[in-house]
C-alpha positions in Angstrom: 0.0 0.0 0.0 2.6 2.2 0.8 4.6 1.9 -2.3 2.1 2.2 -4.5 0.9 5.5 -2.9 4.9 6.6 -2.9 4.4 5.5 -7.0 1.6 7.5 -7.2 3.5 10.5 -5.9 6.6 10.2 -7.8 4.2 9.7 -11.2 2.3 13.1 -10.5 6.0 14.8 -9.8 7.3 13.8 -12.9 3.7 14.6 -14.8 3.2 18.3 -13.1 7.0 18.7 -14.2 6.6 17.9 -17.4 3.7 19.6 -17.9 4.9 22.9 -16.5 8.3 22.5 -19.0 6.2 21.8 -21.8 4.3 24.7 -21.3 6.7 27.1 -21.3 7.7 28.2 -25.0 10.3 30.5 -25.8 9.7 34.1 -24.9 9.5 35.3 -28.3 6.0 33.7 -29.1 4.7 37.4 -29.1 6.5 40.1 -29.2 5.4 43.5 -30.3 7.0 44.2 -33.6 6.5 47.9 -34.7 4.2 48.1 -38.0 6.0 49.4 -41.6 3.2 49.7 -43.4 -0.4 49.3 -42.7 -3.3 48.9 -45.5 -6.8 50.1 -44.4 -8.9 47.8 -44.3 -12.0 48.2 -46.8 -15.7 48.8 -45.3 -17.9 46.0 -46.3 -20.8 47.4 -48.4 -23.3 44.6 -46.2 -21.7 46.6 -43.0 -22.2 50.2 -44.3 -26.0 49.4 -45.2 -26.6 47.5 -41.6 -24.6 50.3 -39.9 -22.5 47.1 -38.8 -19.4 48.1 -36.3 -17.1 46.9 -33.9 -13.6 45.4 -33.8 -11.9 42.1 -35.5 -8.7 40.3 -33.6 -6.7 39.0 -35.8 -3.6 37.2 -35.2 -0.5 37.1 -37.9 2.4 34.7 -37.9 4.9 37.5 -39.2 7.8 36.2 -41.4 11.8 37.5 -40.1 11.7 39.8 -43.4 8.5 41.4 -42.1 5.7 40.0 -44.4 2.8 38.6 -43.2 2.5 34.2 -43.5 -0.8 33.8 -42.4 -3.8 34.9 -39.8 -6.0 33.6 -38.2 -8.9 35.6 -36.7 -9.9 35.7 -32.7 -13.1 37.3 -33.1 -15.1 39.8 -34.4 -18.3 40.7 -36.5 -18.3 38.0 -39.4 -19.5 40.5 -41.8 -16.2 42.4 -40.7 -14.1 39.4 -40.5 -13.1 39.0 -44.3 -11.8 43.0 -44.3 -10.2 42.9 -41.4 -7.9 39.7 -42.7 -7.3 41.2 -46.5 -5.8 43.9 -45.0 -3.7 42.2 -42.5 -2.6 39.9 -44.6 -0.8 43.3 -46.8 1.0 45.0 -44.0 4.6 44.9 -43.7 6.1 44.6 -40.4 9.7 45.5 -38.9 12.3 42.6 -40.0 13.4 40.4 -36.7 15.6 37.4 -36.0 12.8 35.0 -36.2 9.1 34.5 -37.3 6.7 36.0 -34.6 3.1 36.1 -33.6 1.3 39.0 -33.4 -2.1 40.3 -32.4 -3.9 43.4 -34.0 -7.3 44.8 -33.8 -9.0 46.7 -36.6 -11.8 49.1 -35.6 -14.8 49.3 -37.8 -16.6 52.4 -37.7 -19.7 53.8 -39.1 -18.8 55.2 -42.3 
Protein backbone atom coordinates (compact mmCIF):
# COMPACT_ATOMS: atom_id res chain seq x y z
CA UNK A 1 0.00 0.00 0.00
CA UNK A 2 2.60 2.17 0.76
CA UNK A 3 4.61 1.93 -2.26
CA UNK A 4 2.11 2.22 -4.50
CA UNK A 5 0.89 5.50 -2.93
CA UNK A 6 4.89 6.60 -2.88
CA UNK A 7 4.40 5.50 -6.99
CA UNK A 8 1.65 7.49 -7.16
CA UNK A 9 3.53 10.51 -5.91
CA UNK A 10 6.60 10.19 -7.82
CA UNK A 11 4.22 9.75 -11.23
CA UNK A 12 2.33 13.14 -10.53
CA UNK A 13 5.98 14.80 -9.77
CA UNK A 14 7.29 13.81 -12.94
CA UNK A 15 3.70 14.60 -14.79
CA UNK A 16 3.20 18.26 -13.12
CA UNK A 17 7.03 18.69 -14.16
CA UNK A 18 6.63 17.86 -17.41
CA UNK A 19 3.73 19.57 -17.89
CA UNK A 20 4.94 22.88 -16.51
CA UNK A 21 8.26 22.53 -19.04
CA UNK A 22 6.16 21.76 -21.75
CA UNK A 23 4.30 24.75 -21.26
CA UNK A 24 6.71 27.08 -21.35
CA UNK A 25 7.74 28.20 -25.00
CA UNK A 26 10.32 30.51 -25.77
CA UNK A 27 9.71 34.10 -24.88
CA UNK A 28 9.52 35.29 -28.28
CA UNK A 29 6.04 33.73 -29.09
CA UNK A 30 4.66 37.37 -29.06
CA UNK A 31 6.53 40.08 -29.16
CA UNK A 32 5.36 43.48 -30.28
CA UNK A 33 7.01 44.20 -33.55
CA UNK A 34 6.46 47.93 -34.71
CA UNK A 35 4.17 48.09 -38.04
CA UNK A 36 6.03 49.39 -41.61
CA UNK A 37 3.17 49.75 -43.39
CA UNK A 38 -0.40 49.29 -42.70
CA UNK A 39 -3.26 48.88 -45.53
CA UNK A 40 -6.84 50.12 -44.41
CA UNK A 41 -8.88 47.82 -44.25
CA UNK A 42 -11.96 48.24 -46.83
CA UNK A 43 -15.69 48.85 -45.33
CA UNK A 44 -17.86 46.02 -46.32
CA UNK A 45 -20.76 47.38 -48.41
CA UNK A 46 -23.29 44.59 -46.17
CA UNK A 47 -21.73 46.64 -43.04
CA UNK A 48 -22.18 50.20 -44.34
CA UNK A 49 -25.98 49.41 -45.23
CA UNK A 50 -26.64 47.50 -41.63
CA UNK A 51 -24.60 50.26 -39.87
CA UNK A 52 -22.48 47.06 -38.76
CA UNK A 53 -19.38 48.15 -36.28
CA UNK A 54 -17.06 46.89 -33.93
CA UNK A 55 -13.62 45.37 -33.78
CA UNK A 56 -11.91 42.13 -35.55
CA UNK A 57 -8.71 40.35 -33.56
CA UNK A 58 -6.73 39.04 -35.80
CA UNK A 59 -3.65 37.18 -35.18
CA UNK A 60 -0.54 37.10 -37.89
CA UNK A 61 2.40 34.67 -37.85
CA UNK A 62 4.89 37.50 -39.25
CA UNK A 63 7.80 36.25 -41.39
CA UNK A 64 11.82 37.52 -40.12
CA UNK A 65 11.65 39.80 -43.36
CA UNK A 66 8.46 41.36 -42.10
CA UNK A 67 5.68 40.00 -44.40
CA UNK A 68 2.79 38.62 -43.15
CA UNK A 69 2.50 34.19 -43.48
CA UNK A 70 -0.79 33.75 -42.44
CA UNK A 71 -3.78 34.93 -39.83
CA UNK A 72 -6.04 33.61 -38.20
CA UNK A 73 -8.92 35.56 -36.73
CA UNK A 74 -9.89 35.69 -32.73
CA UNK A 75 -13.09 37.34 -33.09
CA UNK A 76 -15.10 39.82 -34.39
CA UNK A 77 -18.28 40.67 -36.51
CA UNK A 78 -18.35 37.95 -39.44
CA UNK A 79 -19.50 40.53 -41.81
CA UNK A 80 -16.16 42.43 -40.70
CA UNK A 81 -14.06 39.42 -40.50
CA UNK A 82 -13.14 38.99 -44.33
CA UNK A 83 -11.82 42.96 -44.28
CA UNK A 84 -10.23 42.94 -41.40
CA UNK A 85 -7.92 39.67 -42.67
CA UNK A 86 -7.30 41.22 -46.54
CA UNK A 87 -5.76 43.94 -44.97
CA UNK A 88 -3.74 42.24 -42.54
CA UNK A 89 -2.63 39.86 -44.55
CA UNK A 90 -0.82 43.26 -46.84
CA UNK A 91 0.96 44.96 -43.96
CA UNK A 92 4.56 44.86 -43.71
CA UNK A 93 6.15 44.64 -40.44
CA UNK A 94 9.70 45.49 -38.86
CA UNK A 95 12.25 42.64 -40.03
CA UNK A 96 13.36 40.43 -36.72
CA UNK A 97 15.64 37.45 -36.00
CA UNK A 98 12.85 35.00 -36.18
CA UNK A 99 9.08 34.51 -37.25
CA UNK A 100 6.66 36.00 -34.61
CA UNK A 101 3.06 36.10 -33.55
CA UNK A 102 1.28 39.05 -33.37
CA UNK A 103 -2.06 40.29 -32.39
CA UNK A 104 -3.87 43.41 -34.00
CA UNK A 105 -7.28 44.77 -33.76
CA UNK A 106 -8.99 46.74 -36.56
CA UNK A 107 -11.75 49.08 -35.59
CA UNK A 108 -14.81 49.33 -37.84
CA UNK A 109 -16.60 52.35 -37.67
CA UNK A 110 -19.75 53.85 -39.15
CA UNK A 111 -18.77 55.15 -42.27
Amino acid sequence: MRSSIGLVAVLLVALTTGLVSAQSGPASDHTERKIVSRVAPTYPELARKMHIRGVVRVEAMVRPNGSVRSTRVLGGNPVLVDAAVDAVSKWKFEPAASETTEVVQLAFEGQ
